[in-house]
C-alpha positions in Angstrom: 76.0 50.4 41.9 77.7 47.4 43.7 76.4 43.7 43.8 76.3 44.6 47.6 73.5 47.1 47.1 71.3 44.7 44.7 70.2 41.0 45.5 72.2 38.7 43.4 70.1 36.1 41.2 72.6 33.2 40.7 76.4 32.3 40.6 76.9 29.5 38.5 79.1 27.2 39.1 82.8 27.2 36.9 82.8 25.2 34.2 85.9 22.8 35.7 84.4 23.4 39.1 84.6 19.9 40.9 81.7 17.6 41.1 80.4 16.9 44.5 82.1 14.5 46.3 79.9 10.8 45.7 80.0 9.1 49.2 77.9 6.3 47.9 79.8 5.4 44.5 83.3 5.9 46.1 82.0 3.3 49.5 80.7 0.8 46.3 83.8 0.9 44.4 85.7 0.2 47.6 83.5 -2.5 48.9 81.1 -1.3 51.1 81.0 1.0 53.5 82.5 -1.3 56.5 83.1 1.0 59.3 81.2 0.3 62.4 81.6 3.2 65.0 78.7 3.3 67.1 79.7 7.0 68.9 80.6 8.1 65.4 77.4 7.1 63.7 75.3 8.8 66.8 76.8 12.2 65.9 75.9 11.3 62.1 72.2 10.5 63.2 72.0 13.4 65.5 73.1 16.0 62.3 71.3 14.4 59.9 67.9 14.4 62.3 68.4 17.0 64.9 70.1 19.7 62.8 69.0 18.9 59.0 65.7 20.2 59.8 66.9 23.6 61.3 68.3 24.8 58.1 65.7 26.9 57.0 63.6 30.0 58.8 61.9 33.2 58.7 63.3 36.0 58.0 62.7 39.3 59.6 61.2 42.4 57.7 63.4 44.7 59.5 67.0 45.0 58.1 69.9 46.3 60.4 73.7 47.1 60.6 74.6 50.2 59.1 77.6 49.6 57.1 79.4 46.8 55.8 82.4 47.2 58.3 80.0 46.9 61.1 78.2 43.9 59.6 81.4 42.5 59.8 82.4 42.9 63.4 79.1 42.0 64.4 78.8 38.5 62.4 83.0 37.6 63.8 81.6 38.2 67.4 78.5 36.1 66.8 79.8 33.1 65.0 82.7 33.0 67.8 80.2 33.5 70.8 78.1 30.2 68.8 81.2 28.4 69.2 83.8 29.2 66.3 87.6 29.6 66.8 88.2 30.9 63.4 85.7 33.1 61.2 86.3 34.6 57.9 84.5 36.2 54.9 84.9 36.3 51.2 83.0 36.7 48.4 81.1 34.0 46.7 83.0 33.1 43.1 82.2 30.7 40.3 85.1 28.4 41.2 83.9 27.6 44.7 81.0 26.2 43.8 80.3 22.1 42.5 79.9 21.9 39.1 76.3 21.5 38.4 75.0 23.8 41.2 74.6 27.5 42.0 73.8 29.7 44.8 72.0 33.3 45.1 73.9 34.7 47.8 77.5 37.0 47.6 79.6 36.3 50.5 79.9 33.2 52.5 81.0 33.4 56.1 83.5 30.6 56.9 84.0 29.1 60.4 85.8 26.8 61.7 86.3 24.8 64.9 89.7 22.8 66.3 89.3 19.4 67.1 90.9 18.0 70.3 94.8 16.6 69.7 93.8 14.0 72.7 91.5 12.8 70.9 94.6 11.9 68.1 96.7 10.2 70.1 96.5 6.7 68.1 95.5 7.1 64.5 93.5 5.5 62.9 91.7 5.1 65.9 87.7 5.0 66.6 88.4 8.1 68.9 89.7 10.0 66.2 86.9 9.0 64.0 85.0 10.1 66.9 85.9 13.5 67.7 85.9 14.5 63.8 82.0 13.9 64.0 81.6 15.8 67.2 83.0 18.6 65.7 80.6 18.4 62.7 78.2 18.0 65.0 79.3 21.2 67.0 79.9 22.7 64.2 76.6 22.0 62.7 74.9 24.2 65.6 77.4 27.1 65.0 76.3 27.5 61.2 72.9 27.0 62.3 72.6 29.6 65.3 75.0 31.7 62.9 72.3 31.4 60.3 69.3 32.1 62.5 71.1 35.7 63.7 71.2 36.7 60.2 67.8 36.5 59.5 67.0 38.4 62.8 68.7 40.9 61.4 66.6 40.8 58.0 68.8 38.8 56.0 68.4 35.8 54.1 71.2 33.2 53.9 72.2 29.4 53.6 73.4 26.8 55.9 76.3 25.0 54.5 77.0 22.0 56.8 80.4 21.0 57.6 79.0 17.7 56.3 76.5 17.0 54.3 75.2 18.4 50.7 76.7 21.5 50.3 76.8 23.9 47.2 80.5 25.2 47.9 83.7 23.9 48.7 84.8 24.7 51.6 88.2 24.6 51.0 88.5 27.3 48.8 86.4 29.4 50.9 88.5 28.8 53.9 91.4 30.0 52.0 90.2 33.2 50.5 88.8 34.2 54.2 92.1 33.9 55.7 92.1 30.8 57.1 95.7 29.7 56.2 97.1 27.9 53.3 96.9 24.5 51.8 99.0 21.8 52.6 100.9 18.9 50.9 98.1 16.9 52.1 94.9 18.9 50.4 94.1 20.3 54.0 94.6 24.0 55.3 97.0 24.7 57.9 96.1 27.7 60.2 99.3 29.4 61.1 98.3 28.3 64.9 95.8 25.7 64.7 97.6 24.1 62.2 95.3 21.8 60.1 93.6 19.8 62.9 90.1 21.7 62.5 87.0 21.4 60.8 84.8 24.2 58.5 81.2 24.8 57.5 79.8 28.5 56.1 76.9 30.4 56.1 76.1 31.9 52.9 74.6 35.1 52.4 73.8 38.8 50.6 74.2 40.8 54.0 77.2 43.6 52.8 80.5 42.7 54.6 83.7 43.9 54.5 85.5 41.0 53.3 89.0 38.9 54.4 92.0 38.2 52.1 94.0 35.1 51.6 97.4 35.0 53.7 100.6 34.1 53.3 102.3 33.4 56.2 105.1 31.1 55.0 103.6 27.9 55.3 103.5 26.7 51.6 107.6 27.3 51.4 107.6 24.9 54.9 105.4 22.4 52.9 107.9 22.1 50.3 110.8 21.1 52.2 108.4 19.1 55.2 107.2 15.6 54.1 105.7 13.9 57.5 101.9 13.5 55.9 103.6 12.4 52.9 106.2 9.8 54.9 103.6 8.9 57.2 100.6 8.4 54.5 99.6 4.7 54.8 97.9 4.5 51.2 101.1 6.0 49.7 98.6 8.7 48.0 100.3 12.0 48.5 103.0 13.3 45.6 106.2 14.8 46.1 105.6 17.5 44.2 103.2 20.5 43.4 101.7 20.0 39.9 100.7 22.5 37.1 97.5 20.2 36.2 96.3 20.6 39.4 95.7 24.5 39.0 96.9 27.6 41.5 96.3 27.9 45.3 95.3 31.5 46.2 98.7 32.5 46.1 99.6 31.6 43.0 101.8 28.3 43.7 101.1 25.3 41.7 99.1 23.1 44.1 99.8 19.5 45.8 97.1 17.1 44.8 96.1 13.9 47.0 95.5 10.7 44.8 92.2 10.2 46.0 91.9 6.7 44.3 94.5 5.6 46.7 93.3 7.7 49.8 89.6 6.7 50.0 89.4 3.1 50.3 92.2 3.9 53.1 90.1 6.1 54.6 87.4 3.9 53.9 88.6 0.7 56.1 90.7 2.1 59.0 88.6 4.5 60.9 88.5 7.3 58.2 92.5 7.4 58.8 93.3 11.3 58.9 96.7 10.1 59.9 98.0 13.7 57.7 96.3 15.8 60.0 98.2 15.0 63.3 101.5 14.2 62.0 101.7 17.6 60.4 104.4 19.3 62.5 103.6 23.1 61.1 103.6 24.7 64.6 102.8 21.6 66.1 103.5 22.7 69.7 101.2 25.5 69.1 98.3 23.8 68.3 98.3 20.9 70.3 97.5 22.5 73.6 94.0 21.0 74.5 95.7 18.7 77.3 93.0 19.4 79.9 95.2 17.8 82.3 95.2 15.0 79.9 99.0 13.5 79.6 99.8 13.8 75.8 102.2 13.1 73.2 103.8 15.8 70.4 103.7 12.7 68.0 100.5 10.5 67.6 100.8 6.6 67.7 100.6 5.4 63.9 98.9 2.3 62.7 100.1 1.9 59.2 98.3 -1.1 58.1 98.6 -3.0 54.6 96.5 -0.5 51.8 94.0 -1.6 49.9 94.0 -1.8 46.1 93.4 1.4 44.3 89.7 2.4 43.2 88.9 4.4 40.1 85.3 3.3 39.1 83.5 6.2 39.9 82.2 7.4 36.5 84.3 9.9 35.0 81.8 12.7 35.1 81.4 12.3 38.6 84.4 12.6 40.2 87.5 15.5 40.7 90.3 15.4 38.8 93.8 13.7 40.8 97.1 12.3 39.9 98.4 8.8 40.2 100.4 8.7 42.7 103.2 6.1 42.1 101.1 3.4 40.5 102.7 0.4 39.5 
């Protein structure tokens, strides 16, 4: 008998599994939360009113598909006709979840959604601020309608916002369904959306033939690229892969952002994401969303003074990261 043909009663989370990230405690240690984006903070009200709510339903008696293959299919064609462009599945393991929580389903069902590369023009910017909550927001409906299919189809499962509380990192999950591999800069690069895209999941016990982690060359580019690294205002991204930070799924010693550097960055210039857009991993590729838009192949950087490291958040609270170059 497999775990597919039981219901599972709880993953548990690995014992150096991450916490969850702290918003509040990290925004406190670096002086507030300061930011005032009024289109930004619409698409945060919308999620947290409009879509928060819509987690949960009922769940049909009647189950369907036939075999896991078809379960498959069926759930890719769904989660892209809901508004996905990428959509993986893997199986649920102790090392994607937060430390502290667990979940009852097997497989999660990743998505993921490109944001616009006009909207990155200029970073930091308000507009980029503002089109990485519209995609959350977007996103947010995608996991949801995803979500409400499977239990039409007699199966129960869990939204996992692309912002918001969740019980697994996304990351990991994004990885081991094939979305790409992880860059320098702690992001995944798709090998043709590059890394300018957002990712939420639905988790869930419906048997599915699962995806597989790829390697289509990009970690070898990483090492020998350094733009997000170059062009990283808060100086917070290493030179070098590092043993403490533990594997990526292909077994390469992973890059790991100093995020006591990169958060109160982030934190004062419109949430920065200046990595994403100056990544130039098939950079022509996935910058075609002109729309009749003139564009540019490079953005317009605004590298502005950083702010003084921040490492208050308690110990027990936060993920492990390196020290980038302190004095």
């Amino acid at each position: 008998m497999t775990t597919s043909e039981f219901e599972i009663t709880e993953i548990l989370a690995s014992y150096d599994s991450p916490p969850a990230f702290v918003w509040d405690e990290w925004y406190m240690g670096a002086g507030g939360r300061t930011i005032d984006i009024p289109a930004a903070d619409e698409y945060m009200r919308r999620i947290k009113t409009e879509q928060y709510p819509r987690f949960e339903g009922e769940v049909s008696p009647e189950k369907q598909l036939n075999t896991p293959e078809d379960a498959s299919k069926i759930i890719k064609q769904k989660a892209l006709e809901f508004g996905a462009d990428i959509v993986g599945i893997c199986r649920i393991e102790p090392s994607d979840i937060y430390r502290g929580r667990s979940v009852k389903e097997e497989f999660a069902i990743a998505v993921g959604q490109r944001m616009k590369w006009s909207e990155f023009q200029q970073v930091p910017s308000d507009r980029s601020a503002t089109e990485c909550l519209r995609i959350y927001h977007s996103l947010g409906e995608t996991v949801i309608e995803l979500a409400q299919f499977i239990r039409s189809i007699g199966y129960a499962c869990t939204v996992e916002h692309p912002v918001g509380d969740s019980n697994v990192l996304h990351i990991p999950i994004g990885l081991k369904a094939g979305f790409g591999e992880l860059g320098r800069h702690g992001s995944i690069i798709h090998p043709k959306l590059g890394p300018l895209f957002r990712m939420g999941s639905v988790l869930t016990s419906l048997p599915m033939e699962i995806d597989h982690p790829i390697d289509a060359g990009i970690a070898k580019f990483c090492d020998k690229c350094r733009a997000c690294r170059i062009y990283c205002p808060a100086d917070a991204i290493g030179d070098e892969r590092t043993p403490e930070a533990g594997k990526d799924h292909l077994g390469n010693d992973r890059y790991m952002v100093d995020t006591g550097k990169c958060f109160p960055y982030f934190a004062k210039h419109s949430y920065c994401s200046i990595c994403l857009p100056v990544c130039v991993y098939n950079h022509k590729e996935w910058a075609k969303d002109f729309e009749g838009v003139p564009t540019k192949l490079f953005p317009e950087i605004d590298m502005q003074p950083a702010p003084h490291p921040v490492d208050s958040v308690a110990q027990g609270h936060k993920h492990r990261y390196p020290k980038v170059k302190r004095e």
